[in-house]
C-alpha angles and dihedrals in degrees: 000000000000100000087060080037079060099039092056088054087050097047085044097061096022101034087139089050098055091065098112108042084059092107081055100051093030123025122100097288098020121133104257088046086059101043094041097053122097095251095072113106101206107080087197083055095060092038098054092042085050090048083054100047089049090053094055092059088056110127111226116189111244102021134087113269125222119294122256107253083050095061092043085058097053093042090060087041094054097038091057088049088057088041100051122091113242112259129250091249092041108102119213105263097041089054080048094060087042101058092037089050083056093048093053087047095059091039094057084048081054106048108012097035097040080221101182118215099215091152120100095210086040099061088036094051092053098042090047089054088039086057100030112107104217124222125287117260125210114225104229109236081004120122107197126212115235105245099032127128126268145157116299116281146141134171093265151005138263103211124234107244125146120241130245143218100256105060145308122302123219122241118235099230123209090025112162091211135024101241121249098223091071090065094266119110122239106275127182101232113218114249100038125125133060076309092067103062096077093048117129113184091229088179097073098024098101127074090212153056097215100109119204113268114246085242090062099048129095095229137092113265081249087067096039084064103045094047088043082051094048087050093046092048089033090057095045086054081056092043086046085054092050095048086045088050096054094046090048087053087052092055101051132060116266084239095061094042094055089057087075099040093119090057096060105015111068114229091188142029109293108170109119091015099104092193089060114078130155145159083274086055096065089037090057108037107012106119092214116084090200092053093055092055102049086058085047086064090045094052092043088054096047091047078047111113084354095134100099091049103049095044089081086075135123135203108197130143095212100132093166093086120114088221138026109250116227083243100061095038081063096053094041087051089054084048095048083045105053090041098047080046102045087055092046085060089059105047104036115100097185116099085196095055094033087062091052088045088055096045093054082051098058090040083054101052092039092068102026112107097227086170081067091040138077121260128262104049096097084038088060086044094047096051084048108057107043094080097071087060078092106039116130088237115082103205081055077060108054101045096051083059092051088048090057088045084051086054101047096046103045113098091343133219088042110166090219088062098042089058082043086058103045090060121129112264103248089051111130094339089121110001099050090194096047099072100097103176118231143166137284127212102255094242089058097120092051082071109039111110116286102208111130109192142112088230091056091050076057104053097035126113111244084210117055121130096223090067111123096214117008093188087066087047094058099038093053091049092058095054101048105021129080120263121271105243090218087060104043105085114127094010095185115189102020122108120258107261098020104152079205135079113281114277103243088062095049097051087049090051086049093057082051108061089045094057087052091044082048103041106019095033093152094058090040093050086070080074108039097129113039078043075059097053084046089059092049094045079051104048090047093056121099102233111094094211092057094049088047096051081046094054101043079050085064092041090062099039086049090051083045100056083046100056085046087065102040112117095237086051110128081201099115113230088259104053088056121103106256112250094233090067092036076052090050101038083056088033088064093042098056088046092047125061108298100102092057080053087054088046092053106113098161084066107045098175086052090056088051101052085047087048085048089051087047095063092049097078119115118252088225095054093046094054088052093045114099113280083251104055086052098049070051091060104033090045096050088048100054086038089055091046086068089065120131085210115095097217093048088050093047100051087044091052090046091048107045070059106063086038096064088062097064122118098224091047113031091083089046101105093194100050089039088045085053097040091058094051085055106038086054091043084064089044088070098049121115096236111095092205088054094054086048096056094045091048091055086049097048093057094046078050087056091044085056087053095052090044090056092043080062090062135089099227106077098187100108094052089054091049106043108101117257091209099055086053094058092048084042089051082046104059093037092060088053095048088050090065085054127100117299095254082063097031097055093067094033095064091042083060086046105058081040091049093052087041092055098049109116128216085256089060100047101051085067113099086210084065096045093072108036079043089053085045092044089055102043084052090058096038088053095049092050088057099045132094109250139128113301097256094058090063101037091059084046095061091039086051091052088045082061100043081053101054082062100106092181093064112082100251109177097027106050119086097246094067104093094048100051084049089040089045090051098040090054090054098044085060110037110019105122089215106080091199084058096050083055095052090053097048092050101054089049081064097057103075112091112188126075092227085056091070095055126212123008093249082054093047091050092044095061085037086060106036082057098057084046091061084043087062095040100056106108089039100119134121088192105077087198082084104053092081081066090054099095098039089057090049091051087046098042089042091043082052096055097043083051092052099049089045078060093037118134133214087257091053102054094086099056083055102050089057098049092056102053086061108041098011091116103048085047095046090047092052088043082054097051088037085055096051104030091099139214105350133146107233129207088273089062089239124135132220135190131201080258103053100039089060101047091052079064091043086054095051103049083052087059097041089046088055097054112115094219123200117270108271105022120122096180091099088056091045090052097041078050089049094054107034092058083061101053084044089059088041101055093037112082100173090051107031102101086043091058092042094053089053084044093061091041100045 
């Protein structure tokens, strides 16, 4: 016993050293295999050679770990200890240090080791021993109180089996072994048996964590404390299950561990049902506050990331089912949650295990899908919670604060929480069952006070009813006001002597008030400009963190002034902010202290969140500040872009940006000349994310040039240097062979580039052969296999090039393979956005000649009608909502060809015709009388104008002087008019359809 006593100690300070006498302690026949099997009969034995086990798989920095079939070895060593029943001659604590002496085995596999559980029966095995209650043990001499706390254990097991898609599985309770055939290996479950009749899980009969008090039992104080020592090492074998769980949830794949939710996440009411245990269990009912709170991490890593998962609920009240839908089972498992949460709230008295409690709540509202739920659940959250605002521990605090943010974020905007947030103030903050939402009059905010200063933040009352929004007040209040004495106790994370609230809770109550300026705009507008004296108070402190949450606040209210103004915004005009005091609230930020922020090159995050909060002006209000404050803008922005910090680099490049599409600038040659030097100096940096940024900026640059081509005045194009074109073409070419995140925009500055060049550009020998390179660039990346964005921005490029009536479309050699390049695409991209793009790029061009020879002109005719055919070909059904928009593209396309159609071409399309003319006709039909739609292209038709495109072309077809002889122009003006016929006649329509389809 000493001398493995000894050997743990040794393999503790010297694991790398041990390496070669592993054959020794772990081969087949090797000591700690011996002494750790169940065979050995002395139970102190087992325990040390499992220590030492344990103590091997220890991961020490800097030194080799232990090799894979070793570990192997352990991890099948450890998980039949857990799985083994306690012996008749072990006592209590020493099966306690045996198990725990397993669990960190297999925690230092998981997390030293980076063992990976790819085995189905492997991850089932340990999950089923993790969850498994083990039988009850009599301490001997010992009387036990009824009530009082022991290991883990129930009359029967809940197996371990992942769930599936279809529905919910029952459990088989009281089964004595998990089966195998669910991908969980046989194992024999403690407490079965004749033993296992009489077994009360002690460990969750009590409704309560209030323990007896020793005063109250029927046993000696040397009792008392036996049975007070088996609790204390019982519960840290329940805490060593929880670490190895979570360590086992960090080492698989989400995918996988949802497999197994029902297991662990209750989906009904468990509580006095023994055979149902689950993580909520222990958090509810555990006695150890250290405990609950272990299985509240478990259950917050497993909710982690969960959003995806748990989108797929449903919250129905049709009982009536034979069977419970996965669906529902989810939706019943967030309810269960939020209620078996919500209790433990209430009950717990631990700060330390509250703020886990809070936490797993905003992890849980942050991936339930409410706009799938009933109402009322955030509502219940919400009520609950308002109350520890105002809890003595900060950290209570805090994450009460990042609960509501979790509230007000998720799924934003949601109507439950916009009647949460109207609220009076005084609602629930003390009383969490007295906030009953209600309504507003629409005009409320019209009447809120209008004060705008920092002094009447102050003097305010936090809790008059008239507030538009208490949660901004009080957030507010705890950024800028000093700290409540009554609220101040462990204030963890402020500086000794702060006169202010403790950091951690200011920069919560920053974020916010950034979730509610980016989900609830229209209540946080009411307070744009004492938000703005915030952000000042915010951006002239020392600390870097409160100048960063400051500045990411602009950044939102910014974002949010801009959505407001959009031309697709719902927002009425007056309900808008005005843009004087849009003018004003930017007007008091470039005068405060945000350009020092922008100047701060000792704190590079903070510059480019400044730089972020920059770029959120709106263009409105820009145009309207003095000339000054903009150079100021423009001129710390150029400056910045010279930054040898990549941040710094990346938020300039994504600025100038935004700026060049300014009204009030983009017609300005100088600032766009100096925004492209920039913008392709950028282009050459070695951050990828750099280059990314600049890439996205020069196409909204090109964008700036096509929007000044469309306008009367042609000044800018005369004076736009033709030199920096061709370094801008150039760039552009080699940003389109980047990565895709770079090449998506490059190629989309590149169609608008070749669209811009004017006649005067192209007569120059110096432009024939960058043009030929920057269109074997698009027509490559049209062809290649890259996202889908990439290619779609490569078919809308070539759309552009197209549009370009000065280059010599039709006749240059590069003709056929740009329209090669497009109508492979059009009939076999697997992205069907991409097929539109690409159809729709085949219609642009408007001139016969465009099109080339007449075998040119019929191989793009038929491979339309191939894709026409080809609509509805997809094995994603992710596609087939595209379906109808390719048909309206591709038919749009072929409209468009035959309103261009020469004599020489009649005939390809004759025969086409007799062979598909019915299936087309059929898709022209449904194209007619499909109504008002916007299609991929973003233009819209109406009825009107969808007829008149076939009327033209049956104008164009019928003055075609066709060759003597041929009857191909009569076929096609057939063709045609017996569409318009079934168009224009509603009472026979169907009739003619229908002889359409049979002809």
């Amino acid at each position: 016993m000493q001398i493995l006593q000894a050997l743990a100690a040794l393999v503790y300070c010297n694991g790398s050293k041990c390496q070669k006498y592993l054959p020794d302690l772990l081969g087949k026949s090797g000591l700690l295999m011996k002494l750790s099997d169940l065979a050995q009969s002395d139970p102190e034995v087992r325990r040390a050679a499992v220590h030492c086990m344990a103590n091997l798989c220890l991961s020490v920095p800097g030194q080799p770990y232990l090799e894979e079939p070793y570990q192997n070895i352990c991890f099948q060593a450890f998980l039949t200890t857990l799985q083994s029943p306690k012996s008749s001659d072990m006592d209590d604590i020493t099966f306690c240090m045996l198990l725990q002496n397993a669990l960190k085995g297999i925690q230092s596999l998981l997390n030293g080791g980076k063992m990976k559980l790819t085995q189905t029966d492997e991850l089932g095995a340990l999950l089923a021993v993790l969850k498994n209650k083990r039988k009850k043990s009599k301490v001997k001499v010992k009387k036990i109180q009824q009530g009082e706390e022991e290991e883990e254990e129930s009359s029967g097991e809940r197996e371990v089996a992942p769930v599936t898609g279809s529905g919910r599985r029952n459990p088989h309770k009281g089964d004595t072994q998990c089966p195998s055939s669910l991908g969980v290996p046989s194992l024999p479950l403690a407490g079965s048996g004749a033993a296992g009749k009489d077994q009360v899980s002690s460990s969750f009969s009590s409704s309560i964590w209030k323990r007896v008090s020793s005063s109250e039992s029927d046993y000696s104080d040397a009792e008392g404390g036996m049975q007070s020592k088996v609790r204390s090492y019982q519960a840290k074998v329940r805490q060593g299950a929880l670490a190895c769980f979570l360590s086992t949830i960090k080492s698989i794949e989400k995918k996988v561990l949802y497999g197994y939710w029902s297991a662990f996440v209750p989906d009904t009411p468990e509580l006095g049902s023994p055979q149902s245990v689950s993580l909520m269990t222990l958090t509810l009912k555990d006695p150890s506050p250290k405990t609950r709170a272990c299985a509240l991490q478990v259950l917050s890593a497993i909710l982690e990331g969960s959003k995806q998962f748990l989108s797929v609920a449903e919250d129905t009240s049709d009982h009536r089912r034979a069977f419970t839908p996965f669906s529902v089972m989810i939706a019943s498992s967030i309810k269960e949650l939020h209620r078996c949460l919500l209790l433990a709230l209430v009950a717990e008295s631990s700060s330390q295990t509250l703020t886990q409690i809070i936490k797993c709540l905003a992890n849980l509202v942050s991936n339930s899908p409410y706009n799938r739920l009933k109402l009322s659940l955030l509502t219940k959250v919400w009520n609950q919670i308002k109350p520890y605002i105002r809890h003595k521990d900060v950290n209570v605090r805090v994450s009460s604060l990042t609960l509501l943010g979790a509230i007000v974020s998720t799924h934003a905007p949601l109507p439950e929480v916009q009647l949460l947030l109207q609220q009076p103030c005084s609602s629930g903050l003390s009383n969490s069952n007295s906030a009953t939402p209600h309504v507003s009059p629409p005009d409320w905010w019209k009447k809120a006070p209008s004060g705008p200063f920092l002094e009447e933040a102050a003097v305010s009352s936090p809790k008059v009813s008239s507030e538009p929004c208490w949660l901004i007040r009080l957030c507010i209040s705890i950024v800028v006001l000093p700290k409540e004495d009554a609220c101040s106790g462990s204030d963890a994370g402020s500086t000794g002597g702060s006169t202010y609230e403790p950091f951690p809770l200011r920069l919560e109550a920053l974020q916010v008030l950034a979730h509610l300026a980016r989900g609830y705009f229209s209540m946080t507008q009411v307070y744009l400009m004492e938000l703005g004296e915030v952000i000042c108070k915010c951006l002239g402190e020392a600390d870097p963190s409160v100048q960063l949450h400051g500045a990411k606040l602009l950044e939102e209210l910014g974002t949010g002034l801009i959505q407001q103004y959009k031309p697709d915004s719902s927002i009425a005009p007056d309900q808008r902010v005005p843009v004087t005091l849009v003018v004003m609230f930017w007007t008091v930020m470039l005068n405060g202290p945000l350009p020092r922020a922008l100047q701060n090159s000792e704190h590079p995050t903070l510059q480019a969140s400044a730089c972020d909060a920059l770029s959120s002006i709106l263009p409105e209000a820009f145009s309207n500040l003095l000339s000054d404050r903009q150079i100021l803008c423009i001129t710390m922005l150029l400056g910045l872009n010279d930054s040898k910090n990549r941040l710094v680099k990346a938020a300039t490049s994504r600025a100038l940006g935004v700026y060049v599409l300014f009204p009030c600038l983009r017609q300005d040659v100088i600032f766009v000349a100096d925004t492209a030097n920039a913008i392709l100096m950028s282009l050459q940096d070695k951050s990828l994310n750099v280059r990314a940024k600049a890439a996205w900026s020069l196409g909204n640059l090109t964008d700036t040039l096509i929007v000044n081509m469309e306008t009367p005045d042609p000044s800018f194009q005369e004076e736009f240097s033709g030199l920096l074109l061709l370094k801008m073409l150039r760039s552009a070419i080699e940003a389109s062979k980047d990565k895709d995140k770079v090449k998506s925009n490059a190629v989309r500055a590149l169609g608008n580039l070749l669209h811009f060049l004017q006649p005067s550009h192209i007569e120059k020998p110096r432009f024939a052969e960058i043009i030929e390179e920057a269109i074997q660039a698009l027509i490559s990346t049209v062809l290649i296999e890259a996202a889908m964005k990439v290619r779609w921005n490569a078919c809308y490029a070539m759309g552009n090039v197209f549009k370009n009536s000065a280059l010599p479309l039709g006749t240059a050699l590069w003709t056929s393979q740009a329209y090669n390049a497009l109508t492979s695409v059009v009939t076999s991209c697997k992205n069907f956005k991409v097929r539109i793009r690409s159809a729709a790029a085949l219609s642009v061009p408007g001139k016969r000649e465009h099109y080339g020879s007449v075998d040119q002109y019929a191989q793009i005719w038929n491979a339309l009608v191939t894709a026409l055919q080809k609509s509805e070909d997809t094995t994603d059904f992710l596609e087939f909502k595209y379906c109808a928009s390719l048909r309206t593209q591709i038919c749009q396309a072929l409209i468009h060809l035959l309103s261009l159609a020469s004599a020489s071409d009649l005939s390809c399309i004759k025969e086409t015709l007799e062979l598909n003319g019915d299936m087309v006709q059929s898709y022209i039909l449904q194209f007619l009388k499909s109504g008002t739609e916007r299609d991929d292209t973003g233009a819209p038709h109406s009825p009107q104008e969808r007829d008149q495109m076939v009327k033209t072309a049956l104008e164009h077809i019928s003055s075609v002087q066709a060759l003597a002889g041929d009857t191909s122009k009569r076929a096609i003006m057939g063709f045609l008019e017996d569409i318009l016929t079934v168009y224009f006649d509603p009472s026979g329509s169907q009739v003619a359809l229908l002889g359409l389809t049979n002809r």
